[in-house]
N, C-alpha and C positions, 0 to 999 in steps of 0.2 A: 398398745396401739397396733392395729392391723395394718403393715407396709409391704407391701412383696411388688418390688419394681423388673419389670422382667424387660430387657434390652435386648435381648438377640433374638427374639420369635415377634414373626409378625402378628397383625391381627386379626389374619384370617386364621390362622393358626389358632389363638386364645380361641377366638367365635368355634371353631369348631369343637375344640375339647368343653367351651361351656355347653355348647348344645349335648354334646357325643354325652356328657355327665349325666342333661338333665332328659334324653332320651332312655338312657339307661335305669335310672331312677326317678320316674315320676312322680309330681305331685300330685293333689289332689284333682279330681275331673276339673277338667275347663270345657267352656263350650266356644262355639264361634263368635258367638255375642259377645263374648268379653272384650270391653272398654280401660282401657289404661293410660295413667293422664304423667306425664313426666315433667316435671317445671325444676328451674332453676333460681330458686327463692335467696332472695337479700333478708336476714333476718339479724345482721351485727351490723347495721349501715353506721361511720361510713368503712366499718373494718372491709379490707377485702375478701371476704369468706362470702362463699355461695354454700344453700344447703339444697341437695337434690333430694327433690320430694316427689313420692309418687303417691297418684289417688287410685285406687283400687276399688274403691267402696260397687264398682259395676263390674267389678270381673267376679277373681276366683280366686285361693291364696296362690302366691307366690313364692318361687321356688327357685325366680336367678334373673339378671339380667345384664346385660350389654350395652353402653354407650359410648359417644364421644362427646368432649365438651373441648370448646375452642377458643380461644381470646386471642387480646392484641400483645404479642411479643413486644411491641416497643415500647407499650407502654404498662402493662402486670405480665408478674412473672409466674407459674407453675410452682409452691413450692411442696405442698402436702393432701393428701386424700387422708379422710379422719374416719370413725365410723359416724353414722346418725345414729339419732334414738332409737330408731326400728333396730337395728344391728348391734347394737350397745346392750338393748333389751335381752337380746336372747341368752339361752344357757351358756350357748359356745358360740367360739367365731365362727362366719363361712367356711365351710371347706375348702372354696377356691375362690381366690381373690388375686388379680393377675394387674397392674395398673401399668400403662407402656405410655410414656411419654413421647408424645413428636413434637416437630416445631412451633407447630401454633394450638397445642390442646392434649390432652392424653385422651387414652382409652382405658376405659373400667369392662372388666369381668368378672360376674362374682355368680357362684351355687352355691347357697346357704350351705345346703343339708345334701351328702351323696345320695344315703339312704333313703331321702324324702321323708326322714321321721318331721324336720323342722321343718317349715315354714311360713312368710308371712299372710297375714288374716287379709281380708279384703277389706281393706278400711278404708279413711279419704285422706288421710295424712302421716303417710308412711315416710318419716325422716332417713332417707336410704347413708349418703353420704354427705359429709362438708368436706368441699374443696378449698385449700386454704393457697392466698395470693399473698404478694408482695409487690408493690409498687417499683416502675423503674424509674430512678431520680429525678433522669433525662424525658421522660414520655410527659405525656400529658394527664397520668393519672384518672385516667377512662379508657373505658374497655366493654364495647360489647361480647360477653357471655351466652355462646351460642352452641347449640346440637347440631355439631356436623355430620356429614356424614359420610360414607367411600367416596360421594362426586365429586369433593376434593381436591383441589391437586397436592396439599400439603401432608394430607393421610383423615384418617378417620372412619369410623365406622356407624352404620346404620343404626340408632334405638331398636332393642328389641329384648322384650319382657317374656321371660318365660313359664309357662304354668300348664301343669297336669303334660307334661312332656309336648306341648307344642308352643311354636315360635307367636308371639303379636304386636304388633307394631305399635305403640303408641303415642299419643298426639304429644307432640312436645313445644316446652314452651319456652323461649330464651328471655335472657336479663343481660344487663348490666353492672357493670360496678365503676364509683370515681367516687372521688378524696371527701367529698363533703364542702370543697374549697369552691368549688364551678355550680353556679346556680343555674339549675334546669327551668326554669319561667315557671315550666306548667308540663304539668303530666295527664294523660287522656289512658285513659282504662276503662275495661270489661271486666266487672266479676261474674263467674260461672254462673250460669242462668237455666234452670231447672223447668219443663213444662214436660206435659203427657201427650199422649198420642191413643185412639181407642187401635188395642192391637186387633180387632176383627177387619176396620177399615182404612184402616193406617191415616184416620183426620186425626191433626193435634196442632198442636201451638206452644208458642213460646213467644214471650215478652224481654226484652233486652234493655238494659237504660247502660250506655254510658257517661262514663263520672270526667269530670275535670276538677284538676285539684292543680293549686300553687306550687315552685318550689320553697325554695328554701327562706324567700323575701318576699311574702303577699304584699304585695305594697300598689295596688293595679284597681282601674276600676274598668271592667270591660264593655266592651262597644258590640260586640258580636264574635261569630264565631264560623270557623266551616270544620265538617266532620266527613268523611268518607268513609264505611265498612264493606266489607266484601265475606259472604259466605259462601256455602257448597250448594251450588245451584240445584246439584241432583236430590238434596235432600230440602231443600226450604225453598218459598218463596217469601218474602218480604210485602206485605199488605200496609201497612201506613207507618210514618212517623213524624208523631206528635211531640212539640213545646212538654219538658217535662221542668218538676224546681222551681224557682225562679223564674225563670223564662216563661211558663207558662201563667204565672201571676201576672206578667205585666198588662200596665192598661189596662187594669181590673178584671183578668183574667182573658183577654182575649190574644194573649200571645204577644211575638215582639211585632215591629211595625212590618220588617219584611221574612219569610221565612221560606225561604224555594227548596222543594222537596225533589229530586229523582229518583226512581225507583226501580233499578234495573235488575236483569235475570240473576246475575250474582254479587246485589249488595244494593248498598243506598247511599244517597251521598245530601249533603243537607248544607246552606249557607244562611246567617241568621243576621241580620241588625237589628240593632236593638229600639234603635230611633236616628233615623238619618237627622234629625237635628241637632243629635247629640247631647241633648239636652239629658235623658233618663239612660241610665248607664247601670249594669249588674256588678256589685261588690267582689272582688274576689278575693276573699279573706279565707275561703275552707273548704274540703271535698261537696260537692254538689252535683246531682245531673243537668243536665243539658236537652235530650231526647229522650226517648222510649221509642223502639220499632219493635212492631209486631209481626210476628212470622208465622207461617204455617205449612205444615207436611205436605209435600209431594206423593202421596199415599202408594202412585206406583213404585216408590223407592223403599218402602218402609220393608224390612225383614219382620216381618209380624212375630212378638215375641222378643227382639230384640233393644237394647238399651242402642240407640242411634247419638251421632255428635257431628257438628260442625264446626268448621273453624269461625270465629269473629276476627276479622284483621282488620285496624286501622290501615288504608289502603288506599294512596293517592295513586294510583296505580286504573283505578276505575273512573276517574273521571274528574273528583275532586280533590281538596286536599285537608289537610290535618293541621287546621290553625287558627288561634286566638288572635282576634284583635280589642287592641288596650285604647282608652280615651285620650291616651299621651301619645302612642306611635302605632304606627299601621301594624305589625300581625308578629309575632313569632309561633313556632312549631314545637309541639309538645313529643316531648320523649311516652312511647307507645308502650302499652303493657294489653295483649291479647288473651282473648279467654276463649271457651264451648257453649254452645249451647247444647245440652244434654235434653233429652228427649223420652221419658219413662213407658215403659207402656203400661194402661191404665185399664184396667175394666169396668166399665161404666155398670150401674147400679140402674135394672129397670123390673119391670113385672111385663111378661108374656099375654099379649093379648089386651091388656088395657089400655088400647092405644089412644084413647082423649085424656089419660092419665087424670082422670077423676075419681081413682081406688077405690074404681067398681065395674065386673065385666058384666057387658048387659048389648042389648041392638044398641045402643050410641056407639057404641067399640067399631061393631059392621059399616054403620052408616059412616063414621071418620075413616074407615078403611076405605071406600068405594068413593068418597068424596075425592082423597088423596090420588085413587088410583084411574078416575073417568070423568067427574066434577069438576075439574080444576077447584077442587079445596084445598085447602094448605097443605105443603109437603109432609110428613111424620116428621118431628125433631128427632124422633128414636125409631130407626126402623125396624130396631129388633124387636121392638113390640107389636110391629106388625107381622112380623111373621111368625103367624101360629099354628104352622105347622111345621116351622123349625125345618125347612130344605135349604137357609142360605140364600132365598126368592123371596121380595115383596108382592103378589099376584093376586090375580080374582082367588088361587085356590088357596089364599089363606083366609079370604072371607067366607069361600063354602064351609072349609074346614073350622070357623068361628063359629058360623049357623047351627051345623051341625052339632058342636057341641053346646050351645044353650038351648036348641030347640029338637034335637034329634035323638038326643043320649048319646052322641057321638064321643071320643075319646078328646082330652082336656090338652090344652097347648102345654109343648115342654117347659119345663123350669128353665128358665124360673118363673113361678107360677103362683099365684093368687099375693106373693109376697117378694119383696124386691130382692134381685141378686144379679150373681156376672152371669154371662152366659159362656154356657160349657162347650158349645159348637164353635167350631172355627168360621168363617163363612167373609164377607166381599161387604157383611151389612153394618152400619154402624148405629151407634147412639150418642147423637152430640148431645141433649138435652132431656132428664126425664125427673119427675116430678115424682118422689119415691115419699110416704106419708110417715 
């Protein structure tokens, strides 16, 4: 078992010798883009043991990192840091493993490998540590499990993942732990919700449903519901959210009786009943959703080329709130579990030049070009197919430059060309839509 408790050096001290280590001996390239996701996962409930999991699958490997975890003194105690599978796995231990306890949480520091021969792979479930607890008799046996960090006033230090010798911050996520004794009603979660983005003009989307689930005693039949989320305004907007589950069957599919939607610059907030008669009610017997919100890029925001993420927080904080209500009693509030929406970027699949995408270049191509661009005919779904001369511009001189080549012996529009592919230009133009045979 890997233990080294270090009590008389602070941790600004640890933080620098981990860095000073992994600038000296670098891992493998990182780039800026890289994404790193840090949770504090319940995997022995109702033991008190948390495993620190990190998802890497959007970075680069990994070569060391730094955090703090913080609980409630009065009621769990601090008693051991274990290794995870990712650490267990390898030949040999870290070379530096530093763990400093303070009042309300410790601090971890760890460099696998000096040398940088070792490190971990970019995968999405990298079992880094289990932090192991002990109930205090006299407490209440709950305890939020939280990533602190120096703003503090008890201690603590900032998350930060290291790779290819530079520092990155990543998004973390906190838990909980209690005895199995204290029934939570009802839990409201996010799982990690995955959509693309076209990286030439940074349009993309992403779909989100979150879940509501029972605790420990389903014994409930619900009436309605309010939900609040809040995202990173600079990166999404929020476009609708629809009756998803259940809730969208009711009254043969037309939803519940009342459903008031708000849809603000950083989130959405939504209150639902089911039937003010009370007459028709939703079972809550198992994990289920509730909604589905739809999002979309802020395109001036996107790092073209980069993996993007936002936070989801359940977030009465915006206007509404976070709560269930049962056909027996007015509402209780659900213990919260947050996730990302992760953002890909994607290169859409089109052919240059055959812009009515009928997979064939001909004067229909011109006439849909000119229509689009003096007509008022329909916008292109794919601009990149209108640009056949490949400068980055949809204009009259990508229609010369069509004419010319079926009627001139003029030179051919770039690739991708007569057959579907990405496009190898960077350029402001996108393709939300193309019809590839």
């Amino acid at each position: 078992m890997l233990r080294t408790q270090i009590f008389d050096s602070g941790i600004r001290t640890l933080k620098f010798l981990t860095m000073l280590l992994l600038l000296l001996f670098p891992t493998s390239q990182a780039f800026s883009s890289d994404l790193y996701i840090l949770q504090a996962r319940i995997d022995s409930f109702p033991l008190p043991i948390i495993d620190i999991k990190l998802d890497a699958l959007y970075g680069s490997s990994v070569g060391g990192w730094s955090f703090s975890l913080c609980h409630d003194p009065t009621n769990v105690e601090w008693i051991d840091l274990v290794p995870g599978s990712a650490l267990s796995s390898l030949a040999s231990p870290p070379d530096f493993l530093a763990i400093t306890p303070f009042a309300t949480g410790i601090t971890v520091n760890c460099v696998i490998d000096n040398a940088s021969v070792i490190s971990l792979p970019p995968e999405n479930s990298l079992i880094l540590h289990q932090v192991i607890y002990d109930w205090v008799p006299s407490g209440s046996q709950y305890s939020d499990i939280v990533f602190c960090s120096n703003s503090g006033s008890a201690g603590g230090a900032d998350a930060v993942i290291y790779s290819g010798g530079e520092e990155f911050t990543p998004f973390t996520f906190d838990n909980f732990l209690f005895n199995g004794f204290i029934d939570p009603f009802a839990f409201y979660s996010i799982f990690r919700s995955i959509g693309s983005y076209d990286p030439d003009s940074g349009i993309g989307s992403v779909s989100v449903t979150p879940i509501i689930a029972p605790g420990l005693v389903p014994s409930f039949q619900l009436s309605g519901l309010s939900m609040a989320v809040s995202h990173d305004s600079s990166l999404l907007q929020v476009d609708s959210v629809v009756p998803a589950g259940l809730f969208a069957d009711l009254f043969g599919g037309t939803g519940p009786e009342v459903m008031l939607v708000e849809l603000l610059p950083n989130g959405w907030t939504v209150d639902i009943t089911v039937d003010s008669s009370g007459i028709v009610t939703i079972p809550f017997n198992g994990s289920q959703p509730a909604v589905t919100a739809h999002y979309s890029t802020i395109p001036s925001a996107i790092n073209p080329g980069s993996c993007i993420a936002s936070w989801l927080r359940f977030d009465s904080t915006i206007g509404g709130s976070n709560e269930l209500d049962f056909d027996t009693m007015c509402c209780t509030s659900a213990l919260e579990n947050n996730e990302l929406a992760v953002l890909i970027p994607v290169s859409p699949l089109f052919s240059r030049g055959d812009v009515n995408q009928d997979s064939a270049l001909n004067l229909a191509d011109a006439v849909t070009q000119l229509g689009a661009l003096f007509s008022g005919g329909p916008a292109l779904s794919c601009q990149d197919s209108g640009d056949t001369n490949d400068d980055g511009s949809f204009n009259i001189a990508d229609t010369i430059f069509l004419l010319g080549f079926l009627f001139n012996s003029g030179p051919p529009p770039a690739e991708p060309f007569a057959e579907c592919g990405t496009d190898p230009s960077v350029d402001a133009l996108g393709c939300i839509s193309f019809d590839c045979p």
